[in-house]
C-alpha positions as CSV (number, residue, x, y, z in Angstrom):
1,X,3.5,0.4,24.8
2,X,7.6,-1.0,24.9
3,X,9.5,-0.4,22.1
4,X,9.7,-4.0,21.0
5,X,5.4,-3.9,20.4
6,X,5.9,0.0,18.3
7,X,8.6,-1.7,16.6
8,X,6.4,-4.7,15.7
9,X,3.8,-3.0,15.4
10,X,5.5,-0.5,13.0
11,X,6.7,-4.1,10.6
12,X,3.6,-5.3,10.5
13,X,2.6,-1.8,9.0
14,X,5.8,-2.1,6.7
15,X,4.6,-5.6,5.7
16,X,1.1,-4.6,4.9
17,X,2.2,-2.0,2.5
18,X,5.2,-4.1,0.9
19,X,1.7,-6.7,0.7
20,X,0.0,-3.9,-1.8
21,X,3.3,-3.2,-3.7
22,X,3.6,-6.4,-4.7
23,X,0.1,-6.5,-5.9
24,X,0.7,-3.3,-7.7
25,X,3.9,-4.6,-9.3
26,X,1.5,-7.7,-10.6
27,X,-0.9,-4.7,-11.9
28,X,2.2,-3.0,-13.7
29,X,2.8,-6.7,-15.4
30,X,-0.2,-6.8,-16.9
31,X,-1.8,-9.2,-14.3
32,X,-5.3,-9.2,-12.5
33,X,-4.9,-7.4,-9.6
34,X,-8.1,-5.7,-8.8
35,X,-9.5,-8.7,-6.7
36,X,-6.1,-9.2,-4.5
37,X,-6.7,-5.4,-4.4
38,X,-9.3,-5.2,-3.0
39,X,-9.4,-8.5,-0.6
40,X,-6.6,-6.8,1.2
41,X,-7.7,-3.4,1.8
42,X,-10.7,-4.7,3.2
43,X,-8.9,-6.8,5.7
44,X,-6.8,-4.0,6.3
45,X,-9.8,-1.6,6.9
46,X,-11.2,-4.3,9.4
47,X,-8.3,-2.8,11.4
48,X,-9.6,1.1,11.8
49,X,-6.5,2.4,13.6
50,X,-3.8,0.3,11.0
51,X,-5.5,1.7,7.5
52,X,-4.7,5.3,8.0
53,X,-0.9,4.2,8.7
54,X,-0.9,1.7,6.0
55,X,-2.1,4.4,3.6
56,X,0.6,6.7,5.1
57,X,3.1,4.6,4.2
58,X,1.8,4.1,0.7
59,X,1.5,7.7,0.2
60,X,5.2,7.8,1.5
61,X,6.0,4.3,-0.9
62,X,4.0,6.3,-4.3
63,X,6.2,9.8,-3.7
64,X,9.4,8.0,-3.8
65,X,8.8,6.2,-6.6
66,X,7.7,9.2,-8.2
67,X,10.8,10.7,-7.6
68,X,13.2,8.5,-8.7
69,X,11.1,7.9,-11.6
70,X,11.3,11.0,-13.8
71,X,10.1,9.7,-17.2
72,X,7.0,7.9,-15.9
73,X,7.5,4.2,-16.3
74,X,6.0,3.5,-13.0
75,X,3.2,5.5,-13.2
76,X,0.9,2.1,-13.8
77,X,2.3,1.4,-10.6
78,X,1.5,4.3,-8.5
79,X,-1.8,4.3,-9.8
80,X,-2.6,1.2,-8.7
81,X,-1.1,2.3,-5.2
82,X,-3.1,5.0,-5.2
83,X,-6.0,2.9,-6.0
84,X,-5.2,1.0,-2.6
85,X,-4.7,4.5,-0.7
86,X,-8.5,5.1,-1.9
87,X,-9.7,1.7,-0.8
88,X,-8.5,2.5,2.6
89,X,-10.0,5.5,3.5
90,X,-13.4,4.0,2.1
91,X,-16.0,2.6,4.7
């Protein structure tokens, strides 16, 4: 593997879990969500090697918003990624 296809290969991780953020952040505004929630994590779980590194990077995406988030506010948030994190390891 060159670095240009770990690099693009490594985006296309980044992309997938910016994909579930922004459903999350629809959650957190009182939008449906569960069904664009869902959708995605089973395409991404179609993929068995790119879930567990999706869900990495989700796990890595729900501690830093934990930490800069001391009062709570996003906790709607990282639930819902956390939600996703569990739809990825299922099947």
């Amino acid at each position: 593997m060159t670095a240009s296809e770990s690099a693009a290969g490594n985006a296309d991780i980044l992309d997938l879990a910016n994909r579930f953020e922004a459903i999350a952040a629809d959650g957190f505004e009182g939008k449906p969500y569960q069904d664009a929630l869902a959708d995605l994590a089973r395409r991404v779980r179609a993929q068995p090697e790119t879930a567990p590194r999706v869900a990495h990077a989700l796990g890595i995406m729900i501690r830093l918003i934990g930490e800069s988030d001391p009062t709570g506010r996003f906790a709607t948030k990282t639930a819902i990624l956390d939600e996703a994190v569990a739809l990825l390891a299922e099947g």
